[in-house]
Structure formats: structure tokens, C-alpha cells
Backbone bond lengths (Angstrom), bond angles and torsions (degrees), N, CA, C in turn:
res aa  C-N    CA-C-N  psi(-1)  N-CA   C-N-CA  omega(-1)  CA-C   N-CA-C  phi
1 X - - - 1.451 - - 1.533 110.94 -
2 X 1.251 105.00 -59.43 1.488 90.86 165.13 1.628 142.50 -68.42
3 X 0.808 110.55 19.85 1.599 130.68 172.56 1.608 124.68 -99.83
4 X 1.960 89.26 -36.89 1.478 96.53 151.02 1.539 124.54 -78.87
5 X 1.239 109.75 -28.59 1.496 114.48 172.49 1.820 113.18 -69.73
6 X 1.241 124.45 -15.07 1.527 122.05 169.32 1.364 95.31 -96.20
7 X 1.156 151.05 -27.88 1.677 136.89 148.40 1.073 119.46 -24.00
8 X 1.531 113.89 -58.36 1.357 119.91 -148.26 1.706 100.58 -90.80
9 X 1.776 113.25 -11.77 1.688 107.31 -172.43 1.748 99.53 -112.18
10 X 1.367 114.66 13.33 1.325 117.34 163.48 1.703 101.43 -108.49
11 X 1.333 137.06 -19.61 1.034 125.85 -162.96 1.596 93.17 -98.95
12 X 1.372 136.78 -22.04 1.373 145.72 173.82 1.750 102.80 -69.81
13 X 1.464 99.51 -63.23 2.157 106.46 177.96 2.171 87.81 -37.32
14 X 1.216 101.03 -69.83 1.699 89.73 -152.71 1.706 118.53 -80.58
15 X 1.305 106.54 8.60 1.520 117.06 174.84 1.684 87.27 -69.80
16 X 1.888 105.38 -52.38 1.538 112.40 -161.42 1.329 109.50 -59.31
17 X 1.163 111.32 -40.10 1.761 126.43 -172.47 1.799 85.94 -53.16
18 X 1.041 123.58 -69.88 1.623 148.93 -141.21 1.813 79.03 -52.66
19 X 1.414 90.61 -74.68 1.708 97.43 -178.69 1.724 123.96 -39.85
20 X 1.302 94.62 -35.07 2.007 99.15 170.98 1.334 115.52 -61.83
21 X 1.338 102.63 -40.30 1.968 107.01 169.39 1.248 102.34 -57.90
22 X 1.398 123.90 -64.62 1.281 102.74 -150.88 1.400 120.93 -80.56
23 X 1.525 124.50 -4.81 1.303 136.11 164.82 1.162 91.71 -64.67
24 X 1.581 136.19 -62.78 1.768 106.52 -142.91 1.763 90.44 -83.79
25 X 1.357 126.04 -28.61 1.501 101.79 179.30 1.399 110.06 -69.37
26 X 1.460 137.04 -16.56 1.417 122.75 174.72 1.446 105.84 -65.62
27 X 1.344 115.01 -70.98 1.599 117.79 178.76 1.625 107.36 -39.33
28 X 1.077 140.55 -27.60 1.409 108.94 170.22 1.799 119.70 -104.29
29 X 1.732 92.52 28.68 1.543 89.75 145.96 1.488 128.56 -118.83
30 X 1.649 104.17 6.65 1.530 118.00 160.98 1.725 123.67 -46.49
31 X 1.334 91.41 139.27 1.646 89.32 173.35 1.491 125.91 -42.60
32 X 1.615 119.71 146.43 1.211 105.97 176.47 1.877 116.47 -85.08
33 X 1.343 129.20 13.60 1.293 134.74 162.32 1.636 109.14 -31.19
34 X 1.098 103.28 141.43 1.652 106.25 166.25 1.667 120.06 -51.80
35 X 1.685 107.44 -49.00 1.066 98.77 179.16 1.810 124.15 -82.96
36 X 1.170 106.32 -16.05 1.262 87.88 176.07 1.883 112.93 -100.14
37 X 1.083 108.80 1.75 1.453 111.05 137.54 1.481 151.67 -51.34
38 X 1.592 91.28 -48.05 1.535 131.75 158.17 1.404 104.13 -42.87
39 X 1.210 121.31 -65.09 1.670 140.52 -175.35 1.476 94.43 -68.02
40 X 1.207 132.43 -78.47 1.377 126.08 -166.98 1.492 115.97 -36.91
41 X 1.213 129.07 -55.53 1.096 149.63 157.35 1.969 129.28 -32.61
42 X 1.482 74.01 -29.40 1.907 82.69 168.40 1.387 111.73 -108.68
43 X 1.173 129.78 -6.17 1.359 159.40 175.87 1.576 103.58 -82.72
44 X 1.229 117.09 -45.98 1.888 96.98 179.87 1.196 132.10 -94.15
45 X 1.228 112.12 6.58 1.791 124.70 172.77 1.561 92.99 -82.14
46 X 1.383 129.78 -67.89 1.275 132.28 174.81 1.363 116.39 -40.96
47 X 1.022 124.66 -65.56 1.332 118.13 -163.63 1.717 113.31 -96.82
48 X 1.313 114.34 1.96 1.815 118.22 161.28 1.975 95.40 -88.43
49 X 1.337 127.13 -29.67 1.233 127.79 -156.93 1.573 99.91 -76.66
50 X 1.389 121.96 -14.31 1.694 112.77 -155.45 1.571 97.74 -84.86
51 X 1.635 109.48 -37.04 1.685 93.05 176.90 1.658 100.14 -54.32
52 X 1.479 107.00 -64.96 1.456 109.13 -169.62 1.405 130.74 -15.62
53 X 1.215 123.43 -53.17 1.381 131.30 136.52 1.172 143.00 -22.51
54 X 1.648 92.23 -60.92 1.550 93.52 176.84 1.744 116.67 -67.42
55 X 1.712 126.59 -22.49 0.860 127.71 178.23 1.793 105.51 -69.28
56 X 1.216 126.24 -42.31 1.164 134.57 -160.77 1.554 103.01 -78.34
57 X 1.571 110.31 -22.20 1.622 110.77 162.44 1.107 121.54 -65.50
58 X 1.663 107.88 -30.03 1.875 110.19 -178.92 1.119 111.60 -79.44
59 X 1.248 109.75 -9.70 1.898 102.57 -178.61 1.210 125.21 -121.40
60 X 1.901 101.13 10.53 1.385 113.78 160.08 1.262 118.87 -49.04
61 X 1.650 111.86 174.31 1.274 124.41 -171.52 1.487 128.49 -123.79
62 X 1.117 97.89 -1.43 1.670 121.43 179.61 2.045 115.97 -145.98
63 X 1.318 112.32 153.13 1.188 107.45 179.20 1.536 106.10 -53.85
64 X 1.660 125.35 -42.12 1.539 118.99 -158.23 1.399 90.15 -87.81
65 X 0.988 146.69 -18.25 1.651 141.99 -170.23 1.801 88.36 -58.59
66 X 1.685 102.14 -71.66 1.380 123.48 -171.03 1.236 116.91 -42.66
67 X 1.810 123.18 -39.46 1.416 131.09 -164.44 1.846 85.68 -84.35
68 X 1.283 139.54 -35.70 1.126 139.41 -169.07 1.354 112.13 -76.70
69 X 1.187 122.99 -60.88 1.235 110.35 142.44 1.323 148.06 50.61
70 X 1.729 85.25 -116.03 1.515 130.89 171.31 1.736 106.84 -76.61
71 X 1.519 110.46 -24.18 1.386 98.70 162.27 1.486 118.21 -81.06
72 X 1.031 132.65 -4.80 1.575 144.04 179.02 1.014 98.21 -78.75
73 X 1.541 120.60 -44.44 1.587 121.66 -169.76 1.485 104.51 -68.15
74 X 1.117 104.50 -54.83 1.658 132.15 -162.27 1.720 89.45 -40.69
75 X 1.537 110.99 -69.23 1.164 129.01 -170.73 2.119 127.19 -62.17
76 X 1.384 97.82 -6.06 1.299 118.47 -177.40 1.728 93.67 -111.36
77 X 1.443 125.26 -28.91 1.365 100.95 162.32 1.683 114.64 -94.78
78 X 0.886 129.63 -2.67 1.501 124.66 145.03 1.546 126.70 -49.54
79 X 1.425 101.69 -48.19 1.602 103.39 163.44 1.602 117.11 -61.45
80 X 1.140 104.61 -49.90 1.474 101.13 -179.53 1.373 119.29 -52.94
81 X 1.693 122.80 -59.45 1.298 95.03 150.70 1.309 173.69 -97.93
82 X 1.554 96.38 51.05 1.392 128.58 159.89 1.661 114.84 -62.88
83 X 1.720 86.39 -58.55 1.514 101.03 -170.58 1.658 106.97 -62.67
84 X 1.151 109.49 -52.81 2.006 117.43 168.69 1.207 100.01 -38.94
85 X 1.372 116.75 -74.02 1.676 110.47 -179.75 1.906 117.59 -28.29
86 X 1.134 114.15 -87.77 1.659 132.36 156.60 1.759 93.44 1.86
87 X 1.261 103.63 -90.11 1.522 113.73 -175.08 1.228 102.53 -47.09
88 X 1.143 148.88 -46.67 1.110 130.72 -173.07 1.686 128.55 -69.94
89 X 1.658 107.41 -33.62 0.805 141.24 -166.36 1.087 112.25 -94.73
90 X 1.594 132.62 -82.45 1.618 139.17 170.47 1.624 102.39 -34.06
91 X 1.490 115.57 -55.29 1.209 115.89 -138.27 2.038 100.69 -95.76
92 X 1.593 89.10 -22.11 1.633 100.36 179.30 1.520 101.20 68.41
93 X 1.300 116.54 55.49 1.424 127.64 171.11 1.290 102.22 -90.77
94 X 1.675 122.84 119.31 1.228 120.72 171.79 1.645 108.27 -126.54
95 X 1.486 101.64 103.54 2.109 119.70 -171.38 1.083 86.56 -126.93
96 X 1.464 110.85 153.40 1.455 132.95 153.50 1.702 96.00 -82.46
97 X 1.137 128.05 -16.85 1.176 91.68 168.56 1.462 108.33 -97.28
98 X 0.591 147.86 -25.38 1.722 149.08 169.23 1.629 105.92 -46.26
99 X 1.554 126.50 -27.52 1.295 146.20 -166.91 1.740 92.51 -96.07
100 X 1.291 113.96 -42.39 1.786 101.26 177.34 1.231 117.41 -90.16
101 X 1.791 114.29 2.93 1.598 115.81 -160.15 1.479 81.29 -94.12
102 X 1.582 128.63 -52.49 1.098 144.19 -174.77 1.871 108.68 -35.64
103 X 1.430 84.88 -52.96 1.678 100.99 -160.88 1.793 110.11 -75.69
104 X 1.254 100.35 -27.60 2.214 115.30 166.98 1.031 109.31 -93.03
105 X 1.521 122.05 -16.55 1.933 89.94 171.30 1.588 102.92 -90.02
106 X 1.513 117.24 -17.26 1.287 100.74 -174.30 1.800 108.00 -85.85
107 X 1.338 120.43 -37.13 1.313 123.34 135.46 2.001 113.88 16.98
108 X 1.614 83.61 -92.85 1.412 120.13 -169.24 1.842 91.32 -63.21
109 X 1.473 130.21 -55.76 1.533 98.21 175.48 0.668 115.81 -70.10
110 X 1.565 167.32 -3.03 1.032 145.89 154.28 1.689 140.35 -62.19
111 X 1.537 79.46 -7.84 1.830 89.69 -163.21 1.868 74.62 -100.80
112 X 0.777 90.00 -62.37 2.162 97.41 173.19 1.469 107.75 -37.26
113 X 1.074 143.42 -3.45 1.378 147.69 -149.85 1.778 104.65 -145.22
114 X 1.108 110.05 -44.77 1.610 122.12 166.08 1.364 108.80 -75.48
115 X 1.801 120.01 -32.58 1.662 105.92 164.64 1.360 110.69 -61.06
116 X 0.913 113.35 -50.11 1.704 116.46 -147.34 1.670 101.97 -50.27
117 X 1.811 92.63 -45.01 1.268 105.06 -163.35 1.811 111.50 -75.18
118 X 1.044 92.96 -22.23 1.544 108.55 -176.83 2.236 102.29 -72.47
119 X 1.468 103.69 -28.62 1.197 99.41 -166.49 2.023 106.69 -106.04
120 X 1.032 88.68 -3.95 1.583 101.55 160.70 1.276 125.05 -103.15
121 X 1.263 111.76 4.44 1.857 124.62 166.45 1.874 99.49 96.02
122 X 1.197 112.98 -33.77 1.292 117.36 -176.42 1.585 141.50 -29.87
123 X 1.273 92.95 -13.51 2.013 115.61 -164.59 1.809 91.08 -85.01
124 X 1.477 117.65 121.31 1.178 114.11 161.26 1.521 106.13 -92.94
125 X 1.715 109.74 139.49 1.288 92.33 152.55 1.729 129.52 -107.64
């Protein structure tokens, strides 16, 4: 079991990694406008930071280090799609990739959101 469980927190680290690429190559095909610069720009600390986390959960040292974590993560892809939203919305950005960035960070909280809860006993089944 646990062998499947280091599967499943290396295959989450490089989904996140995967997702950091494709945020910073989307953002530098955003308009050069102030404001949707403005937005891009508040958009890549959040959404490059969620792997970041998640790596710093694997090499935590305690269960609450790890569950904290993954709530940092959890909570930096919530921001992100705020900021996706905005762009999509304020700015009337219509990408398929902006449509799959949308659709993996929320993806990614949920599975981030089912850990947490899963590692605080919380998950009924």
C-alpha cells in the first residue's frame, strides 16, 4: 500500500510541475496591456507555488507539517483560480489553454482538498 501511496505523491509533485510550465508559457502569451499584465503577474507566484508546496509536503517531517503544506498548496490554487477566472472574464480571454489551465488547477484542488481531508481523518466514506 504504501508503494502505491509514493505513486500517487510523485505522480501529483509532477502533474504540479507539468502545470507550472504551462502557466508560465501561457502568461507569456497574454496581452501586453497593463492590466492584464497586472493579473498575470499576480497569477504566477500562486499558481508556480502549488507544486512548491506540494514538494515541501514530501519532505516534511511530521503529519501536520505535511497536512499544512498541502493546505498552502490547496490555498495558492484557489488563488489561481481566481486569477484564471479575472482573465477570462475581465479581460474576455477566450484559449483552450486558459480553458485547460482553468479545468487543472481546479482538478488539482480537489485532489489537494480530498488529501488534506483524507489526512485529518475527515473523509467519510
Amino acid at each position: 500500500m504504501q508503494n502505491q501511496n509514493s505513486k500517487l505523491k510523485i505522480k501529483l509533485k509532477d502533474r504540479a510541475y507539468n502545470y507550472s510550465i504551462k502557466i508560465i508559457e501561457f502568461l507569456d502569451t497574454l496581452p501586453k496591456d497593463q492590466s492584464a499584465q497586472v493579473i498575470a503577474n499576480q497569477l504566477r507566484r500562486p499558481a508556480t507555488s502549488i507544486g512548491a508546496n506540494i514538494v515541501e509536503a514530501q519532505a516534511s517531517s511530521s503529519r501536520i507539517d505535511f497536512a499544512n503544506f498541502l493546505s498552502h498548496s490547496l490555498k495558492s490554487a484557489n488563488e489561481s483560480l481566481y486569477w484564471l477566472g479575472l482573465l477570462k472574464d475581465a479581460k474576455q480571454i477566450s484559449n483552450p489553454h486558459l480553458d485547460y489551465l482553468l479545468n487543472e488547477t481546479n482538478e488539482l484542488a480537489n485532489i489537494l482538498g480530498s488529501s488534506i481531508l483524507t489526512i485529518k481523518g475527515k473523509n467519510k466514506f
